[in-house]
C-alpha positions in Angstrom: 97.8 76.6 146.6 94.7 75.3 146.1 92.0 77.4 144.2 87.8 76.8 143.0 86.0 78.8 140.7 82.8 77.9 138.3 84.7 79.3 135.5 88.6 78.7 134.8 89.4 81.0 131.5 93.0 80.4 130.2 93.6 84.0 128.3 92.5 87.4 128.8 92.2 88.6 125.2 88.6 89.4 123.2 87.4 85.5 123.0 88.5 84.8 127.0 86.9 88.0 128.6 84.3 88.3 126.1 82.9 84.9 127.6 83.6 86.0 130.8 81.3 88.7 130.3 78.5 87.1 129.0 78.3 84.7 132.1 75.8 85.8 134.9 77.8 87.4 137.6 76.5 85.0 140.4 79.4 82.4 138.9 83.1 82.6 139.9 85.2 82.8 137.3 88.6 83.0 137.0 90.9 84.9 134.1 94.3 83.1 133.8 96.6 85.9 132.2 100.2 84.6 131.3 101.7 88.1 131.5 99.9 91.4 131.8 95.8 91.5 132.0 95.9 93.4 128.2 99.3 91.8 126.5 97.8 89.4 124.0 96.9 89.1 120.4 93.7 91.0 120.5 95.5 94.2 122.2 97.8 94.2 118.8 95.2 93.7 116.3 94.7 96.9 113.9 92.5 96.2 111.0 88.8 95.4 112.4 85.6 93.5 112.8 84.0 92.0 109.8 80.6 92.1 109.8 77.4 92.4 107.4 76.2 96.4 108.4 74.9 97.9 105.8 71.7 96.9 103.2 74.3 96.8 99.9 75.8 94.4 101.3 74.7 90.9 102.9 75.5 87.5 104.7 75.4 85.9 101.5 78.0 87.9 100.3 80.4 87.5 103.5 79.7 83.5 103.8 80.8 83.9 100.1 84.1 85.7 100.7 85.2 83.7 103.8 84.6 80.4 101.7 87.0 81.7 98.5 89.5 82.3 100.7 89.6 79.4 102.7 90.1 77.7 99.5 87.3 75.3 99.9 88.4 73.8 103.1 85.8 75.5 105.5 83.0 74.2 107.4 80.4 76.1 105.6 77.7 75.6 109.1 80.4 77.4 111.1 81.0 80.4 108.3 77.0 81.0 108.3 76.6 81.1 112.2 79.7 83.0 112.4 78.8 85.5 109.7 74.9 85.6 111.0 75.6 86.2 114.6 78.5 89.1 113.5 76.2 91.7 114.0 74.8 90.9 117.2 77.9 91.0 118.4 79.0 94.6 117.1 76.2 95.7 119.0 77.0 94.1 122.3 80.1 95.7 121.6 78.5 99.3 121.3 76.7 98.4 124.2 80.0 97.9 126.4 81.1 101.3 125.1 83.6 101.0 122.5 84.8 103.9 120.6 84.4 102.8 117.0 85.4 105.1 113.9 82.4 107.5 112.6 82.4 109.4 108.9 81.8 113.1 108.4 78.2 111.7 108.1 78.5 110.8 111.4 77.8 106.9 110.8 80.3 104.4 111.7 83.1 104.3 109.0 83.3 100.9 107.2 86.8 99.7 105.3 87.4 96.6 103.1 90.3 94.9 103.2 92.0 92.0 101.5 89.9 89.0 100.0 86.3 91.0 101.1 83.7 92.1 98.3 81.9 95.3 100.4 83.0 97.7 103.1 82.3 95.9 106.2 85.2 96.0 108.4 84.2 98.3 111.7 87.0 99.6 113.0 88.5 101.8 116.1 91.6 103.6 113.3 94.1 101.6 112.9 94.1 100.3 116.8 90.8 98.3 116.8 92.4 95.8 119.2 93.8 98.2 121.5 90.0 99.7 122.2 88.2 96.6 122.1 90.3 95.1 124.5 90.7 98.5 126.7 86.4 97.9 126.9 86.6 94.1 127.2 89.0 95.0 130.4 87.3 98.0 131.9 84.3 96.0 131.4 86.0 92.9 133.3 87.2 95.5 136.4 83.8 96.2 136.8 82.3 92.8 137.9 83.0 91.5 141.2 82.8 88.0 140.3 85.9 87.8 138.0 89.3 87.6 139.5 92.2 88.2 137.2 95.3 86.1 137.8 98.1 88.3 136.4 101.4 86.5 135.5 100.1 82.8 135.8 101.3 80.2 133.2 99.0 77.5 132.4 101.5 74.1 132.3 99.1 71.5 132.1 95.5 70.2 132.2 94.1 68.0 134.7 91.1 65.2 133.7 89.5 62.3 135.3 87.3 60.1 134.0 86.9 61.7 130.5 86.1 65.1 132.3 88.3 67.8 132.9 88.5 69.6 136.5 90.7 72.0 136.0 94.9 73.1 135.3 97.7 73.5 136.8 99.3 77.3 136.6 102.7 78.4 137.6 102.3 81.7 139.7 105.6 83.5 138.9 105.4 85.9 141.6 105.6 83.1 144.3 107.4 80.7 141.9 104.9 77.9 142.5 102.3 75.5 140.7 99.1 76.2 141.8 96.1 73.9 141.3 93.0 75.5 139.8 89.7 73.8 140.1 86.5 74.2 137.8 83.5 73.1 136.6 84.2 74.1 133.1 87.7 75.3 131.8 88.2 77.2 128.7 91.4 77.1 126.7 91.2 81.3 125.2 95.2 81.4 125.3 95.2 82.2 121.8 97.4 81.0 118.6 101.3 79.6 118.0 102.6 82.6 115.6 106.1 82.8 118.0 107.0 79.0 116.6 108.0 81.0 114.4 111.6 83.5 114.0 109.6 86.2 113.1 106.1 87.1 113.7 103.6 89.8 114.3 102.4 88.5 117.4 103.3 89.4 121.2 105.9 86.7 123.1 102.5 84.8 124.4 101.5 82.9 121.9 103.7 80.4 122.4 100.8 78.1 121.6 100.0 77.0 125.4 96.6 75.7 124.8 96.8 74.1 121.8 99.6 71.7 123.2 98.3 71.3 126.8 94.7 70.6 124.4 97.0 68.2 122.5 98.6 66.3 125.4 94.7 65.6 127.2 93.5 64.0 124.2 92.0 66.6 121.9 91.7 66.6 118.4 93.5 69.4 116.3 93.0 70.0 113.1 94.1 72.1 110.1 97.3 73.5 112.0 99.5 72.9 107.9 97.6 76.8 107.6 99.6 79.2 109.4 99.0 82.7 107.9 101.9 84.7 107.1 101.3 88.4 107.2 102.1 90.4 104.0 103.2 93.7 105.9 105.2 94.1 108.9 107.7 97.0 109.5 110.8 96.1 108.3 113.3 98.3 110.8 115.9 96.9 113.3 114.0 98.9 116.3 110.3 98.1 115.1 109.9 94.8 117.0 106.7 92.9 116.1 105.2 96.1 114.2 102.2 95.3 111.9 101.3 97.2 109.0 97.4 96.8 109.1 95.8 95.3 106.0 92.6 98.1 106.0 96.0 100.4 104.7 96.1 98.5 101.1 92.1 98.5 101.7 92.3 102.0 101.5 94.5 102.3 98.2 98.2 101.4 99.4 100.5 100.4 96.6 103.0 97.7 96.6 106.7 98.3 95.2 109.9 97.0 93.9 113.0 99.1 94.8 112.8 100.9 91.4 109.2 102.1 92.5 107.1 99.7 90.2 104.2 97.5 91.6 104.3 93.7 91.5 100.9 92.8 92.6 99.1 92.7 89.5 101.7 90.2 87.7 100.3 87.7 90.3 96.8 88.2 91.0 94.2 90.3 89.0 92.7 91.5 92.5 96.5 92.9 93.0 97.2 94.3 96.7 93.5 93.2 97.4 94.3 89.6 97.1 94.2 87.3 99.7 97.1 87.4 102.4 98.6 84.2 101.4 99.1 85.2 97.7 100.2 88.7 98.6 102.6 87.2 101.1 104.2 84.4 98.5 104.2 87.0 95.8 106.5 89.8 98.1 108.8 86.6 99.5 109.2 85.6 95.5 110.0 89.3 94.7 112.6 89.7 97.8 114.0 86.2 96.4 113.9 86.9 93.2 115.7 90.3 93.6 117.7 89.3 96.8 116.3 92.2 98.4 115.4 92.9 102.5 112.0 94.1 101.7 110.0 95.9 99.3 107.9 98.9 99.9 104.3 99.5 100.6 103.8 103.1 99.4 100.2 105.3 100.4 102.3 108.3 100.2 100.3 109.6 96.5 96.9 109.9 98.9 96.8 113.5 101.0 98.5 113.3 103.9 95.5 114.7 106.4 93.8 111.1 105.1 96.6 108.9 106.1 96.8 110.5 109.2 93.4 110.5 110.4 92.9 106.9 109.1 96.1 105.4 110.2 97.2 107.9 113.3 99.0 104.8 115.0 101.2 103.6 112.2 101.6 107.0 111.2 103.1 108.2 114.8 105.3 104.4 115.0 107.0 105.0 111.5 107.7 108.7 112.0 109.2 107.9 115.4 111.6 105.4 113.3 112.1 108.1 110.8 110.0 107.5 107.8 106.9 110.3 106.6 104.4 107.8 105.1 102.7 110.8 104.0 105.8 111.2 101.3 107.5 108.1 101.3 107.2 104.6 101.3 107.2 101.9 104.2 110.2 98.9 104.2 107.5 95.7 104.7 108.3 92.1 104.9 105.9 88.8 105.7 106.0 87.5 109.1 104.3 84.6 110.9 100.9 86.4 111.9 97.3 83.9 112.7 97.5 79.9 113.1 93.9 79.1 111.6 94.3 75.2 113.2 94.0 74.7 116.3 92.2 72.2 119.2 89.3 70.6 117.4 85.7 72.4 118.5 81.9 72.0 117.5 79.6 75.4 117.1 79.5 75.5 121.1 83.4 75.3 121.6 83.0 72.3 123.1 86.4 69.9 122.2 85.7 66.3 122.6 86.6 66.2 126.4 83.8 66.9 128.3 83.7 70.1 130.8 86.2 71.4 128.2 86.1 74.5 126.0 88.4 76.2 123.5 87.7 79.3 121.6 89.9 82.1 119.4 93.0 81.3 117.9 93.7 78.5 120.3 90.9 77.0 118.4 89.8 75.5 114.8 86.2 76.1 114.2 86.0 75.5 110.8 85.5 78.9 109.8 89.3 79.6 108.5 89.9 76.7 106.1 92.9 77.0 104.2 92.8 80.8 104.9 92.0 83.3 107.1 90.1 85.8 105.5 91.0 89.2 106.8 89.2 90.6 110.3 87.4 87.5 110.5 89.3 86.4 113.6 88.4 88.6 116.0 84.9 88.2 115.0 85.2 84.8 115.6 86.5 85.0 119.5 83.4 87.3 119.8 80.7 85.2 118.4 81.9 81.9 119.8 83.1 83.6 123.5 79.1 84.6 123.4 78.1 80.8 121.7 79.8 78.5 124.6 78.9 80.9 127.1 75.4 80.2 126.1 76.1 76.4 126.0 77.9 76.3 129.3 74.5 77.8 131.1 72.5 75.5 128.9 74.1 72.2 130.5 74.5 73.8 133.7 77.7 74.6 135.3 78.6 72.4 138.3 82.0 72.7 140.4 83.7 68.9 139.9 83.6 66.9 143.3 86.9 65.9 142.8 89.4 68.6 143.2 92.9 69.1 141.2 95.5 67.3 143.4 98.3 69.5 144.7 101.0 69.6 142.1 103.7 67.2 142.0 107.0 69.5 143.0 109.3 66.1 143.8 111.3 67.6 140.6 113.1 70.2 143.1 116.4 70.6 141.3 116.7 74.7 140.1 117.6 75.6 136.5 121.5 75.8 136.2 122.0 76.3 132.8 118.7 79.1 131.6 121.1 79.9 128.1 119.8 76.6 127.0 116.4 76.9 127.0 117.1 80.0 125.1 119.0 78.3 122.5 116.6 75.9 122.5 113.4 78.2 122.0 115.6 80.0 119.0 116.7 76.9 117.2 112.8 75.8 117.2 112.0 79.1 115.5 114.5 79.7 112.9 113.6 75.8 112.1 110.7 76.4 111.8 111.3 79.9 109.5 113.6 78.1 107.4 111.9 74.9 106.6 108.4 75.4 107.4 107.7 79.0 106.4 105.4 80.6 103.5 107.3 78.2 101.2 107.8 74.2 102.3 109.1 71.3 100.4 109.1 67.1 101.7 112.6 67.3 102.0 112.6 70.4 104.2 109.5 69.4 106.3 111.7 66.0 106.9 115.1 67.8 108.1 112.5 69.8 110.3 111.0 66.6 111.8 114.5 65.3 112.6 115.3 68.0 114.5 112.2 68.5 116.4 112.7 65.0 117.4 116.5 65.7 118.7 115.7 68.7 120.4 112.2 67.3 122.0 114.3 64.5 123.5 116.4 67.0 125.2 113.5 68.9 126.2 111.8 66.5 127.9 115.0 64.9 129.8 114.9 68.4 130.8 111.3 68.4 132.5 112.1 65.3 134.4 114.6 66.6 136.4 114.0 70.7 136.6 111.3 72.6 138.6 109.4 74.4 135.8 109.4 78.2 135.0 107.9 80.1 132.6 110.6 79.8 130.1 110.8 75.8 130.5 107.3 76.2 130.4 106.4 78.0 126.8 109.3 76.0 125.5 107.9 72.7 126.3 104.4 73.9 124.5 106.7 75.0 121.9 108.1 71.8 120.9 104.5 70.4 120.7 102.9 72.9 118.6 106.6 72.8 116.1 106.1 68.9 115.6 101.8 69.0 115.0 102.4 71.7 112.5 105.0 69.6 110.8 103.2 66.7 110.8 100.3 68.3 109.8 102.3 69.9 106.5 103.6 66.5 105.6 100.3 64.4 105.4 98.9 67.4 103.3 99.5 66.3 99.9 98.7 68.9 97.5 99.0 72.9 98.1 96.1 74.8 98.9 95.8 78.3 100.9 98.3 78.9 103.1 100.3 75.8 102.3 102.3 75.7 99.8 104.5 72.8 99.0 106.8 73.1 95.9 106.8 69.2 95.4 103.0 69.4 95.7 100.1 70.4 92.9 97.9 73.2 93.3 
């Protein structure tokens, strides 16, 4: 089926619909969601919104904090416009309704967390991403001009002449590849965190737009710096259960079995350190010790704060069994943010004209080395509003060439589906094992060699198969597994989030 729009968003979390928002509704757009309208990244975020709010503290002060933990390696224009256009963007926010957290003085309630020098972390509890993106989609419902493709999986771009006019999505319902036509396309899908054995993230970021990106030409950049993060629920029936940073921002401890804290033998700022060195320091200690986990303890703080502050995780660990409010929480890393991503300028803009990536999917500049915590979905906000404004700016014309109908010569059905399943789990626990919080050459070599093998028998596998969504994430997979890799191996000295035992600091 052929389709047209003005707009062609690839993701439906807070960078995708907040640019669809703050487009005029006389454009068609159209919202490309891979599962669900609200299953992303955003919808799982806890901690908050960094942003300067208050007269003690400044953008000085934030540019400062986001540049120490990128370890040097940001792009200090995009920290300023980022930092400087944060609280704009809070207010836009306010404006759309969202239910942010107040104090007894009635005045929204600010947290710090990891690696920040102030309060300034706005926040909805501990669910910030649930509500912003329950008011990014209730906003979304509300204009006639967006139409929300539920269960679509963006396989591939389609350029001509330097420009591209559009993707190709399989519709899952119908199990066919529709071709979607646009006068600008936006790749919002966002990061690659489920490369990965085990992660924070939901099954969709699989890393979609950063290979399809990849495969059209774009540049991508810094993708060595995958955040790992320090404190997920460690529970056989948690799933992908995040432990929000804001809760060590609020006085959590950090424990050995025997009940003593670690933290401080590593870093002076202790559980307040940056999320790499809290997350290499608690994979040394379970290591070290040959441990599971350790234990992230809040319970000596009154139990009618922990609840009211973290109701969410509160609620999820006493379903499992364990009181927070007297005992403490079994917490291991896991694969969490990819600060790399496809290659973009202040706008969004990637180096192929008519296209756009923002959020996760996307490397700004403004990460570095490190993401510093409740930046990120600050950063889908400000630049969902920033190539919004640039897309009205150059003017936003439908391509006279269309997307050509999809190729479906490649009729032959999927026999063997366990395949692609032990395919998709022997890229991840490679990945875990050889390319986790702690790499070395010789590792990051056996990696590459299987990434080769297994890309070989990937792609004989897309020349003969009609594609579905599994074929389809695994084939993005393979991508994003071999530019991280790559990426990791030209990096020759540690720094932030990679860490390289053959390499200096």
């Amino acid at each position: 089926m052929q389709h047209t729009f003005d707009v062609l968003v690839l993701g439906s979390g807070a960078a995708g619909l907040s640019l669809a928002l703050r487009l005029p509704e006389k454009l068609s757009i159209a919202v490309i969601c891979k599962d669900v309208l609200h299953e992303n990244s955003t919808n799982y975020a806890q901690g908050g919104i960094a942003a300067v709010l208050e007269n003690d503290d400044s953008f000085a002060s934030h540019i400062q904090d986001t540049l120490i933990a990128g370890a040097g390696l940001c792009d200090p224009a995009a920290v300023k416009f980022t930092v400087e256009n944060a609280p704009e963007s809070i207010q836009w926010l306010i404006g759309l309704g969202i239910n942010f957290t107040r104090g007894d003085d009635n005045n929204y309630h600010l947290t710090r967390e990891g690696g920040h020098s102030h309060r300034r972390i706005i926040h909805s509890a501990d669910s910030t991403g649930r509500d912003l993106e329950e008011t990014l989609v209730r906003a979304t419902k509300n204009r006639s001009n967006i139409s929300i493709f539920e269960n679509h999986v963006a396989i591939d771009l389609y350029q001509r002449d330097g420009r591209c006019l559009g993707a190709y999505i399989y519709n899952e319902a119908e199990d066919c590849v529709d071709a979607f036509s646009a006068g600008k396309t936006v790749i919002a899908t966002g990061g690659a965190s489920r490369v990965y054995l085990y992660s924070s993230n939901p099954s969709v970021t699989s890393g979609d737009g950063i290979a399809m990106g990849y495969r059209a030409g774009c540049q991508v950049e810094n993708l060595e710096f995958n955040q790992f993060h320090p404190t997920c629920l460690y529970h056989p029936q948690a799933g992908a259960s995040l432990i929000t940073e804001a809760m060590r921002g609020e006085g959590a401890q950090l424990k050995l079995p025997d009940g003593t804290r670690f933290m401080p033998a590593f870093d002076e700022r202790a559980e307040l350190a940056p999320r790499d060195i809290v997350a290499r320091a608690i994979d040394h200690e379970i290591k070290r010790l040959g441990i599971r986990h350790v234990w992230l303890d809040i319970s000596h703080k009154p139990a009618e704060f922990i609840k009211g502050h973290f109701p969410g995780i509160y609620q999820k660990c006493l379903d499992l069994g364990i009181d927070i409010t007297s005992e403490p929480i079994p917490v291991v890393p896991a694969a969490h943010y990819t600060c790399g991503g496809l290659k973009v300028d202040l706008n969004g803009r990637t180096c192929i004209d008519s296209l756009y990536a923002i959020g996760e999917a996307s490397c700004t500049g403004l990460h570095g080395a490190n993401r510093l915590a409740s930046n990120s979905l600050l950063e889908c906000l400000v630049f969902g509003a920033s190539a919004a404004r640039h897309m009205l700016a150059a003017g936003i014309d439908r391509p006279q060439r269309l997307v050509p109908p999809w190729d479906d010569s490649r009729v032959e059905k999927a026999r063997e589906e366990v395949l692609l399943l032990h395919n998709w789990e022997e890229i991840r626990r490679i990945m875990w094992n050889y390319v986790g919080i702690v790499r070395s050459f010789e590792r990051l070599r056996r990696a590459r060699n299987r990434i080769d093998m297994l890309k070989t028998e990937i792609q004989d596998y897309y020349s003969r198969h009609r594609v579905n969504r599994n074929f389809i994430e695994l084939r993005h997979l393979i991508v994003v597994a071999e530019l991280i890799v790559d990426a990791a191996m030209k990096r020759d000295k540690s720094v932030g989030l990679h860490y390289n035992i053959d390499c200096p600091a």
